[in-house]
C-alpha positions as CSV (number, residue, x, y, z in Angstrom):
1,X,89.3,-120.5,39.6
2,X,89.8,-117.9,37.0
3,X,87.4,-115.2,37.5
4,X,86.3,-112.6,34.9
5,X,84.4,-109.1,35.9
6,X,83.3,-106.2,34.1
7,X,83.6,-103.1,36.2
8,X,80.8,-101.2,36.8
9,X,82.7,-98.1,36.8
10,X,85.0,-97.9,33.8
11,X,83.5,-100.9,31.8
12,X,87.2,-102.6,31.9
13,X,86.9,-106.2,31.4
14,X,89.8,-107.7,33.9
15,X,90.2,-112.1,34.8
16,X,92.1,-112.4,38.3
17,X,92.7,-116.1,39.3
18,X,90.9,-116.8,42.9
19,X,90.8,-119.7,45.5
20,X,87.0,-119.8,45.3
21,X,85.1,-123.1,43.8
22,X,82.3,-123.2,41.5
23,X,79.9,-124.1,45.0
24,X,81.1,-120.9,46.5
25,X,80.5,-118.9,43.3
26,X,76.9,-120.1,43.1
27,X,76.0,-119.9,46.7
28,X,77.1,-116.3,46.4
29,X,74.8,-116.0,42.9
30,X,71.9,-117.6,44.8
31,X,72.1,-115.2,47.5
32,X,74.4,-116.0,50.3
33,X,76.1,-113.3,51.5
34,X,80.1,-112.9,50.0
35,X,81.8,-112.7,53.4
36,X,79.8,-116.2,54.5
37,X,80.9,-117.9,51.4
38,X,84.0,-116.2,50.4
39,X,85.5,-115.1,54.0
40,X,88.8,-116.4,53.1
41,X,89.4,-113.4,50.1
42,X,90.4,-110.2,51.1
43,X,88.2,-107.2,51.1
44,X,89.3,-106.3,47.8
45,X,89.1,-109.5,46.1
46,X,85.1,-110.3,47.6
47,X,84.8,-106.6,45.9
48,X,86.1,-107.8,42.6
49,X,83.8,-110.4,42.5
50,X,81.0,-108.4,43.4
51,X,81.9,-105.5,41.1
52,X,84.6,-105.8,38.6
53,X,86.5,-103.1,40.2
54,X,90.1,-103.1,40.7
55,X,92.2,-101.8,43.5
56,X,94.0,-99.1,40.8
57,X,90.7,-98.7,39.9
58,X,89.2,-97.8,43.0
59,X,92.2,-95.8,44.4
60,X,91.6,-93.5,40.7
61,X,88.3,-92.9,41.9
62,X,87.7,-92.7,45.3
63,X,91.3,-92.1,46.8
64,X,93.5,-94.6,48.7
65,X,92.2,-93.6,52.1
């Protein structure tokens, strides 16, 4: 499912194409917690969802440690 966020950070509007379904995105909306719904995406991709950010993105800002 194509995807699109709007970083929080750097106001970038970015579309990544998931394996998530339109259930999993509302469950998450309604309040379920990401890693319940969404455990099969990596770390970075549940934080995509949740904030637009990018992993260049995030390495620019906060370092790739």
């Amino acid at each position: 499912m194509k995807i699109t966020r709007t970083s929080i950070m750097s106001r970038k509007t970015t579309t990544r194409d998931l394996p998530v379904t339109p259930d999993m995105l509302a469950a998450w909306k309604q309040g379920e917690l990401i890693q319940n719904v969404m455990g099969h995406l990596s770390i970075s991709d549940r934080e995509f969802i949740i904030n637009g950010m990018t992993d260049d993105e995030w390495d620019s800002i906060f370092g790739d440690d």
